[in-house]
Biotite code that builds the C-alpha atoms (Angstrom):
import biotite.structure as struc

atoms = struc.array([
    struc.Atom([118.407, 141.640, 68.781], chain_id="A", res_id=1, res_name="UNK", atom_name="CA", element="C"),
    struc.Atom([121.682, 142.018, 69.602], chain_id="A", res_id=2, res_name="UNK", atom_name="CA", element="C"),
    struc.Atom([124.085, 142.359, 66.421], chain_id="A", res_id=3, res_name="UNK", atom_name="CA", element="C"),
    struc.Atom([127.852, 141.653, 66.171], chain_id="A", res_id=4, res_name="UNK", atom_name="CA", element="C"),
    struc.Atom([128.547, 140.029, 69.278], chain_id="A", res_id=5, res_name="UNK", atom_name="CA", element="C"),
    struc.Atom([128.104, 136.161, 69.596], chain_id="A", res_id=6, res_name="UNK", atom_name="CA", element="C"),
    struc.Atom([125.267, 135.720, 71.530], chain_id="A", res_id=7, res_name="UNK", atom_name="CA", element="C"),
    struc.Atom([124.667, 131.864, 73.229], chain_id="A", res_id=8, res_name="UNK", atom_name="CA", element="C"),
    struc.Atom([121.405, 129.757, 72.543], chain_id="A", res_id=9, res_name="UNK", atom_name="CA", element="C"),
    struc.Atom([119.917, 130.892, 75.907], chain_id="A", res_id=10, res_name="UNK", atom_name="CA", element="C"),
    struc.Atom([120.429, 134.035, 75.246], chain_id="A", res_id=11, res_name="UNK", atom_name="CA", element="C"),
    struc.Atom([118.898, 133.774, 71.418], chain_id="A", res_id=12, res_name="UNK", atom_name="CA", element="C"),
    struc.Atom([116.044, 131.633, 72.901], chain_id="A", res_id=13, res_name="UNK", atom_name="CA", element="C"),
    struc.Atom([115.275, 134.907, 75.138], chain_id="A", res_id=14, res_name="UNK", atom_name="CA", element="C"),
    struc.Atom([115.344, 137.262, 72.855], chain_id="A", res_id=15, res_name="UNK", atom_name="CA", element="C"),
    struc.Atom([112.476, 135.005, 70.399], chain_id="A", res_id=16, res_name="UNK", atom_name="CA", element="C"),
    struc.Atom([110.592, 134.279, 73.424], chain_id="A", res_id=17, res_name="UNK", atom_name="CA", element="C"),
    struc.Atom([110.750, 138.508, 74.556], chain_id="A", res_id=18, res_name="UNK", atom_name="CA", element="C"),
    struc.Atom([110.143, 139.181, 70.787], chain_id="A", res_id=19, res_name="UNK", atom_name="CA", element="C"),
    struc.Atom([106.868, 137.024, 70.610], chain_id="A", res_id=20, res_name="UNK", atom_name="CA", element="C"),
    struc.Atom([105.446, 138.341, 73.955], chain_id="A", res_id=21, res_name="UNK", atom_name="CA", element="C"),
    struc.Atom([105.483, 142.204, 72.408], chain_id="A", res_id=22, res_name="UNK", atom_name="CA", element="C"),
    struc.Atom([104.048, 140.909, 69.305], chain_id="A", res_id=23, res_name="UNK", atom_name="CA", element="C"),
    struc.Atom([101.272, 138.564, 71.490], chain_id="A", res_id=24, res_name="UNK", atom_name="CA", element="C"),
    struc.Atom([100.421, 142.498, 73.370], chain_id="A", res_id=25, res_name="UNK", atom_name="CA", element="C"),
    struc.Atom([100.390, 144.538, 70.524], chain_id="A", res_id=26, res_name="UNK", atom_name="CA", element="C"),
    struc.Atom([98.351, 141.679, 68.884], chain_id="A", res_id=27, res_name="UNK", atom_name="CA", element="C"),
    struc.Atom([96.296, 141.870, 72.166], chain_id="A", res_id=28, res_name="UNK", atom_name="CA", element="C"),
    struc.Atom([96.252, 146.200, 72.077], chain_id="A", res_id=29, res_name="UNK", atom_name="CA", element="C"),
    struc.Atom([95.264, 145.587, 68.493], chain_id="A", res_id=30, res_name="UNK", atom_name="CA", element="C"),
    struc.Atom([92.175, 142.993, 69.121], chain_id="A", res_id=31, res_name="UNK", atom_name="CA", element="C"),
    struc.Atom([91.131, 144.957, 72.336], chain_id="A", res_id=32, res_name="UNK", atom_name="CA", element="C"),
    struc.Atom([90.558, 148.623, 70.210], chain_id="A", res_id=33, res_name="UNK", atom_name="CA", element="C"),
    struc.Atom([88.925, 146.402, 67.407], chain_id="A", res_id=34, res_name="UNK", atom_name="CA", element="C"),
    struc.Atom([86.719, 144.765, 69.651], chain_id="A", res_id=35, res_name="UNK", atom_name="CA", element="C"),
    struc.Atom([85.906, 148.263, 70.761], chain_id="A", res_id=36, res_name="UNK", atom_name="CA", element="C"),
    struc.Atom([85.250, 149.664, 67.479], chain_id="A", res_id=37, res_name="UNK", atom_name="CA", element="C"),
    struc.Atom([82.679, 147.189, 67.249], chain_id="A", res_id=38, res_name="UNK", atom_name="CA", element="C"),
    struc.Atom([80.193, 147.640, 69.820], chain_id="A", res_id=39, res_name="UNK", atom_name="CA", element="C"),
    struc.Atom([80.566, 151.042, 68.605], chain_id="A", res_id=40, res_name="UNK", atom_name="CA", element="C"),
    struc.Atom([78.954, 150.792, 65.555], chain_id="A", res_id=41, res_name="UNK", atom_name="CA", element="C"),
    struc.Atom([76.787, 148.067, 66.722], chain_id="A", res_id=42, res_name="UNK", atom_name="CA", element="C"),
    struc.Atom([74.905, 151.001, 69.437], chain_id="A", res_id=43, res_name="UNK", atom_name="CA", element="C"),
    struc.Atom([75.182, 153.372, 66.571], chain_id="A", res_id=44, res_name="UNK", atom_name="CA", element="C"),
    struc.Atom([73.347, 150.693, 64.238], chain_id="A", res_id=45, res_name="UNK", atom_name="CA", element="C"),
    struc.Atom([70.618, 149.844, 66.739], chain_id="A", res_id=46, res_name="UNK", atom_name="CA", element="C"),
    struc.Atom([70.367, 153.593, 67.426], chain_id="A", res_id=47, res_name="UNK", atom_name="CA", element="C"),
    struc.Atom([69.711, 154.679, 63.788], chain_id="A", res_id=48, res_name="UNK", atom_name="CA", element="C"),
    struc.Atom([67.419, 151.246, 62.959], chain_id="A", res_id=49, res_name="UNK", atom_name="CA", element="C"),
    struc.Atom([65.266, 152.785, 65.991], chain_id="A", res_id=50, res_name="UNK", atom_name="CA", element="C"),
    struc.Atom([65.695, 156.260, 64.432], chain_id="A", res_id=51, res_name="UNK", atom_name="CA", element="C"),
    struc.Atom([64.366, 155.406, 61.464], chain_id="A", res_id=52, res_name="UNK", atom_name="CA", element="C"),
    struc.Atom([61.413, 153.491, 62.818], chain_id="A", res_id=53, res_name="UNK", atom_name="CA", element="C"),
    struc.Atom([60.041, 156.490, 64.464], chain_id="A", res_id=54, res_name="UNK", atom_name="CA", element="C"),
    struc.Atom([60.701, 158.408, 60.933], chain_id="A", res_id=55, res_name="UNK", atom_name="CA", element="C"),
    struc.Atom([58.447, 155.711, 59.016], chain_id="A", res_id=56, res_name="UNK", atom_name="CA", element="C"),
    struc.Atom([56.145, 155.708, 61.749], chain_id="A", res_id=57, res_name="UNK", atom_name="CA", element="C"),
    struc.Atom([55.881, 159.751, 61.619], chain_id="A", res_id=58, res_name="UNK", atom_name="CA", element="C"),
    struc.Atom([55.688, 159.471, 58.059], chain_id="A", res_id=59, res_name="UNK", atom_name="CA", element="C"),
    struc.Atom([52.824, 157.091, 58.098], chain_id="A", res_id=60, res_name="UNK", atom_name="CA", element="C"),
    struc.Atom([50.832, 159.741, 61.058], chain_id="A", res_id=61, res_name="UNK", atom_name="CA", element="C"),
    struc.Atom([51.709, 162.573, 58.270], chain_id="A", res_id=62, res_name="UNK", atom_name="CA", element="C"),
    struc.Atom([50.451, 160.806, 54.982], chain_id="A", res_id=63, res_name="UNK", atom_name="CA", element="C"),
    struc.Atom([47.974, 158.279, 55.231], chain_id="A", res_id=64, res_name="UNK", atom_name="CA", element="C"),
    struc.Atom([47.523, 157.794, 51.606], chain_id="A", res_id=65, res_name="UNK", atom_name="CA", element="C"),
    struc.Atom([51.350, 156.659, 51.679], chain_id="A", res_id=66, res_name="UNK", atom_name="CA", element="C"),
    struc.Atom([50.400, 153.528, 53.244], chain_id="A", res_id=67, res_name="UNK", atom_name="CA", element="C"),
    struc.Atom([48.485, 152.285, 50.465], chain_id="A", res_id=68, res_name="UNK", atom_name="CA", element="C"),
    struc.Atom([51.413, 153.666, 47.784], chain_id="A", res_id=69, res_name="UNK", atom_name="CA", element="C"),
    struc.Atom([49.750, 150.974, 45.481], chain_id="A", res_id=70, res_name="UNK", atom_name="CA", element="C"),
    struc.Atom([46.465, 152.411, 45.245], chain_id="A", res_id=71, res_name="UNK", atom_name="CA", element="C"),
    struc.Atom([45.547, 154.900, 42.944], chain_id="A", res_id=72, res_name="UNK", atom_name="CA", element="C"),
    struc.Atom([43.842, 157.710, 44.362], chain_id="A", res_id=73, res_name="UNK", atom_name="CA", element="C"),
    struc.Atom([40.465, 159.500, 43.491], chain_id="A", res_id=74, res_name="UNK", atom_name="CA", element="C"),
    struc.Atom([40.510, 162.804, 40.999], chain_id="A", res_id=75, res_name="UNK", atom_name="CA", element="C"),
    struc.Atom([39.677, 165.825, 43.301], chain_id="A", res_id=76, res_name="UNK", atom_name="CA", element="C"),
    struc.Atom([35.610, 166.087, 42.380], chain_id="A", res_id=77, res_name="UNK", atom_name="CA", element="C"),
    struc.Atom([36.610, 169.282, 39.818], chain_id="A", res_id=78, res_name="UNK", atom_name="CA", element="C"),
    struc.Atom([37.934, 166.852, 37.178], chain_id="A", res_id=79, res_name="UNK", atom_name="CA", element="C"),
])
């Protein structure tokens, strides 16, 4: 804005309007790298959900006897 110099109601009027549009552009640059940032983490979500899906389902292959964590299990025949 100018300062010190009398400056007419057009002129004033410009300078708010000119003011707003770089704030309504940053605002814009702003929602834009957000919106980004996002999707992002939403394929980095969805990749480590199906990460860990194959882990549980390689842990179940490896340990059987995990599946049924409730059950107790036999005594090896020796005790």
């Amino acid at each position: 804005m100018k300062t010190g110099v009398h400056m007419s109601r057009e002129e004033v009027m410009e300078e708010r309007i000119t003011e707003l549009e770089l704030r309504y552009m940053q605002q814009e640059n702003t929602m834009q790298e957000l919106n980004e940032t996002v999707c992002r983490q939403e394929q980095s979500i969805m990749r480590l959900e199906r990460e860990l899906l194959q882990l549980r389902e390689q842990l179940a292959m490896l340990s059987p006897s995990a599946q049924g964590a409730g059950e107790a299990e036999e005594p090896p025949p020796h005790y």
